[in-house]
PyMOL commands that place a pseudoatom at each C-alpha (Angstrom):
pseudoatom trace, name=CA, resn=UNK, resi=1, chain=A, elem=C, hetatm=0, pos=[-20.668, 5.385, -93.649]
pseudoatom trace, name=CA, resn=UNK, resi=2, chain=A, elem=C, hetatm=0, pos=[-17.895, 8.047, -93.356]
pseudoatom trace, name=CA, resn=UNK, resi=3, chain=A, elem=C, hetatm=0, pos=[-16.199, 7.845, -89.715]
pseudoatom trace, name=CA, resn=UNK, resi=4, chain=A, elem=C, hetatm=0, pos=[-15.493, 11.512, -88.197]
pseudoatom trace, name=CA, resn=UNK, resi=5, chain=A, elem=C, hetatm=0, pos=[-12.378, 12.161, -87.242]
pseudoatom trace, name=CA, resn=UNK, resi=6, chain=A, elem=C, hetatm=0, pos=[-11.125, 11.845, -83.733]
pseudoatom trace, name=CA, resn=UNK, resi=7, chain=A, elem=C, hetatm=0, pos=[-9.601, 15.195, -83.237]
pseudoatom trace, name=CA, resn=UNK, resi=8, chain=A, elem=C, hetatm=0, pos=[-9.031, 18.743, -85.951]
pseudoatom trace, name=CA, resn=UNK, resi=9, chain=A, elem=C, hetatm=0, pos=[-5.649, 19.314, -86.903]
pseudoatom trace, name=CA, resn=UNK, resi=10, chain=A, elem=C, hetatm=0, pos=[-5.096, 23.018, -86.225]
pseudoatom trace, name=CA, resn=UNK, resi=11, chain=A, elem=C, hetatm=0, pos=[-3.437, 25.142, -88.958]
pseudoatom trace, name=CA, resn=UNK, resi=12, chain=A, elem=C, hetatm=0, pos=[-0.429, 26.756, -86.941]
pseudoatom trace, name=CA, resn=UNK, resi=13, chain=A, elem=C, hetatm=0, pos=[0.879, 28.830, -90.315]
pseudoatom trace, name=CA, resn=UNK, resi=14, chain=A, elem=C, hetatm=0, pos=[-1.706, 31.201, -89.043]
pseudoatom trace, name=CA, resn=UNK, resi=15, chain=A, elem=C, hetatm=0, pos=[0.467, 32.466, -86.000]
pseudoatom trace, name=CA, resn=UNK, resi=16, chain=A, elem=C, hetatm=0, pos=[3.655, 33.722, -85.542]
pseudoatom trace, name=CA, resn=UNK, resi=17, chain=A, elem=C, hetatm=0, pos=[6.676, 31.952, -84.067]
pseudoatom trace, name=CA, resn=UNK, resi=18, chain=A, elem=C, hetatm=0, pos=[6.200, 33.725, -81.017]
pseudoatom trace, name=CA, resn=UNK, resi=19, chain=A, elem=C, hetatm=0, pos=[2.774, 33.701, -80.557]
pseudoatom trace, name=CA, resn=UNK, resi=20, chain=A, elem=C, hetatm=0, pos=[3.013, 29.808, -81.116]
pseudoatom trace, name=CA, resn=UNK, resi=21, chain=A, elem=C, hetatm=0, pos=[6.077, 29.952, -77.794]
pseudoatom trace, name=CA, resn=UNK, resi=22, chain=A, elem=C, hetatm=0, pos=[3.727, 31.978, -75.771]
pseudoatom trace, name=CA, resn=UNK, resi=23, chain=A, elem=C, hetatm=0, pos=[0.827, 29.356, -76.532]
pseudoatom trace, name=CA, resn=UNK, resi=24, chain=A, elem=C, hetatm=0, pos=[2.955, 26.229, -75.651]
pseudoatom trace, name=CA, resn=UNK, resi=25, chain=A, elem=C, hetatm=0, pos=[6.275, 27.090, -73.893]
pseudoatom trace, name=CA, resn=UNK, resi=26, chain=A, elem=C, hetatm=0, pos=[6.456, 27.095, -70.134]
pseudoatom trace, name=CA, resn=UNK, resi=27, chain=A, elem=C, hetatm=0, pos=[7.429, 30.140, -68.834]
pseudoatom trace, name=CA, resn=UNK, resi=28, chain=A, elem=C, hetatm=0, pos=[10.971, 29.926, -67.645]
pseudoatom trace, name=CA, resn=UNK, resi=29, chain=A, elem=C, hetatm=0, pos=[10.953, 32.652, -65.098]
pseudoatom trace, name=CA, resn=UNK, resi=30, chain=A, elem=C, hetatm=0, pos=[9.529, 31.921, -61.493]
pseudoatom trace, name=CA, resn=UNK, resi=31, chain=A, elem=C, hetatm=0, pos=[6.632, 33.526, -60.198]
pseudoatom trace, name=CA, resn=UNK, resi=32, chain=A, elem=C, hetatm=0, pos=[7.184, 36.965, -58.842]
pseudoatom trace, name=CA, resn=UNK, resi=33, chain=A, elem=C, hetatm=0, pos=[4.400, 39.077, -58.192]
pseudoatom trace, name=CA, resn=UNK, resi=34, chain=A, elem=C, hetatm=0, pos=[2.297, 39.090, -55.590]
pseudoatom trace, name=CA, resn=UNK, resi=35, chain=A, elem=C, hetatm=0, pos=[-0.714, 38.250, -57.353]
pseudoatom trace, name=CA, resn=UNK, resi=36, chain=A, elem=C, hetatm=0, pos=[0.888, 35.366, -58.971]
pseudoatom trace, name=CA, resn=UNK, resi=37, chain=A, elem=C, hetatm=0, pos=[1.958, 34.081, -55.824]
pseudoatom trace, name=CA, resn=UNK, resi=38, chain=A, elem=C, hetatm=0, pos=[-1.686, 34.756, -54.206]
pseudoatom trace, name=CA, resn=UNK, resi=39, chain=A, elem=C, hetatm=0, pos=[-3.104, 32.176, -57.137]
pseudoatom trace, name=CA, resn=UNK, resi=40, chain=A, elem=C, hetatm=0, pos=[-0.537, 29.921, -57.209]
pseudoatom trace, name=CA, resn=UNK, resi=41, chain=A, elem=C, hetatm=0, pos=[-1.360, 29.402, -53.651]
pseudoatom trace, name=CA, resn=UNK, resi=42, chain=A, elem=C, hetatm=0, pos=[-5.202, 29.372, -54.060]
pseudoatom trace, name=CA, resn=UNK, resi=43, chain=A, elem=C, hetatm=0, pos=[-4.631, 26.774, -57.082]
pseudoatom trace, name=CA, resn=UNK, resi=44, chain=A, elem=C, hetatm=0, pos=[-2.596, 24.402, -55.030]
pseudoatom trace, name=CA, resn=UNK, resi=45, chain=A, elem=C, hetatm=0, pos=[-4.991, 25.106, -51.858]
pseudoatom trace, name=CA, resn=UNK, resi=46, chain=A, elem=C, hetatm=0, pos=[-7.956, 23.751, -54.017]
pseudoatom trace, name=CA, resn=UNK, resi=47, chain=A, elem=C, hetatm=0, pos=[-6.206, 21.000, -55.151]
pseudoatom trace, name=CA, resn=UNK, resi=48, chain=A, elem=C, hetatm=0, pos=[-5.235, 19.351, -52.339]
pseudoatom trace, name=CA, resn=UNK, resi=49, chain=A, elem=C, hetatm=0, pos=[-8.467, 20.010, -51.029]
pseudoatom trace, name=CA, resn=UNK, resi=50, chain=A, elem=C, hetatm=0, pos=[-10.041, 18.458, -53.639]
pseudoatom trace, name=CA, resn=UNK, resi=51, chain=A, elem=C, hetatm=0, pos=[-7.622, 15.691, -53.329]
pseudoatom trace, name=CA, resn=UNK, resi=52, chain=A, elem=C, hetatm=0, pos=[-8.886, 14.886, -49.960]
pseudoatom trace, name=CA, resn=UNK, resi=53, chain=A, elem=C, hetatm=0, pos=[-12.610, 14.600, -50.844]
pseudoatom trace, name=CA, resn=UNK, resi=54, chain=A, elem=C, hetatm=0, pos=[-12.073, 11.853, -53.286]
pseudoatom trace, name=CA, resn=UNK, resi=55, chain=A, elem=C, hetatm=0, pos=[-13.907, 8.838, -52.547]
pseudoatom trace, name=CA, resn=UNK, resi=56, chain=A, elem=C, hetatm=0, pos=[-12.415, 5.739, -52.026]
pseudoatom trace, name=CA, resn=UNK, resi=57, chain=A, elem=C, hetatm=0, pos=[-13.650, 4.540, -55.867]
pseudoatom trace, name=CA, resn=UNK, resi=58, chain=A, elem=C, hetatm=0, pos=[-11.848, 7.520, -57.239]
pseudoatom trace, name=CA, resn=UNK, resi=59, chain=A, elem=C, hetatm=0, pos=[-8.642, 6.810, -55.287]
pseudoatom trace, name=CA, resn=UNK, resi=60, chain=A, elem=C, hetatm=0, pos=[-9.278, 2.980, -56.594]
pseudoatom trace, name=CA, resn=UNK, resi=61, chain=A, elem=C, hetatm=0, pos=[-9.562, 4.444, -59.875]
pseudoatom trace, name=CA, resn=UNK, resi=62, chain=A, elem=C, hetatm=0, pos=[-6.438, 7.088, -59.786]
pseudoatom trace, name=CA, resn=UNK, resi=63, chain=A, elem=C, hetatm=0, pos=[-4.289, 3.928, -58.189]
pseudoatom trace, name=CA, resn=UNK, resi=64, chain=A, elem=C, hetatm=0, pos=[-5.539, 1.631, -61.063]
pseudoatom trace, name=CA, resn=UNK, resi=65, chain=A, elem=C, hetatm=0, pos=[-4.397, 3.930, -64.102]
pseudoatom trace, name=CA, resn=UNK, resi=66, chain=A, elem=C, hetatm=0, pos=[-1.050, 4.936, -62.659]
pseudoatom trace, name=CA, resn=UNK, resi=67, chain=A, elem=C, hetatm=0, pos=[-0.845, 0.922, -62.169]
pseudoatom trace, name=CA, resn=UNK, resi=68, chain=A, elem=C, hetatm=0, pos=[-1.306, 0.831, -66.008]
pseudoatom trace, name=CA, resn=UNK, resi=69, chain=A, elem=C, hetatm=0, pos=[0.339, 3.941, -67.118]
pseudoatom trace, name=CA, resn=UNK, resi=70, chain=A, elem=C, hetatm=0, pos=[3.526, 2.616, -65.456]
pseudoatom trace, name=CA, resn=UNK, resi=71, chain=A, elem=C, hetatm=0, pos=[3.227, -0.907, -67.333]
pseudoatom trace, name=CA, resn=UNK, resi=72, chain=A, elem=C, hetatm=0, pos=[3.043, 0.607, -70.266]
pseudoatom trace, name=CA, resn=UNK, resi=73, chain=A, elem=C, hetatm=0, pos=[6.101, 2.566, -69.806]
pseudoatom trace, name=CA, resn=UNK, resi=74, chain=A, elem=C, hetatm=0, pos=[7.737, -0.515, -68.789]
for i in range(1, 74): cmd.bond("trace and resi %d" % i, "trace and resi %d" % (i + 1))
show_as sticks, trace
zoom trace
C-alpha cells in the first residue's frame, strides 16, 4: 500500500521574484495608517483576550510544549 505524502511541494517557478517577497517577506516598514493601526489593535485586543479564557488544561498544555520546545533547542 502506497503511503500519501505528508505535505505538496508547491511549484514556485510559477511566480515572480517579487510576487514570491510579497508572499513571504515581512514587511519592513511600520504600520502607518490609521486603519492599520485600528487592526493591529483589534488583533492584539482579541488575543489577549483569548489568552485569558484559556483553561487551566490549555495553560498545562501551552507550559508543557514550550517545556519541550526549549529541550529540544538545548
Amino acid at each position: 500500500m502506497k503511503s500519501k505524502p505528508l505535505y505538496n511541494i508547491a511549484d514556485f517557478a510559477q511566480y515572480t521574484p517579487e510576487e514570491l517577497a510579497e508572499a513571504f517577506a515581512f514587511p519592513s516598514e511600520p504600520v502607518t495608517t490609521p486603519e492599520e493601526i485600528t487592526a493591529e489593535e483589534e488583533f492584539w485586543a482579541e488575543r489577549r483576550k483569548q489568552s485569558e479564557n484559556r483553561t487551566d488544561a490549555q495553560k498545562q498544555f501551552d507550559r508543557t510544549c514550550q517545556l519541550k520546545y526549549q529541550s529540544e533547542r538545548s
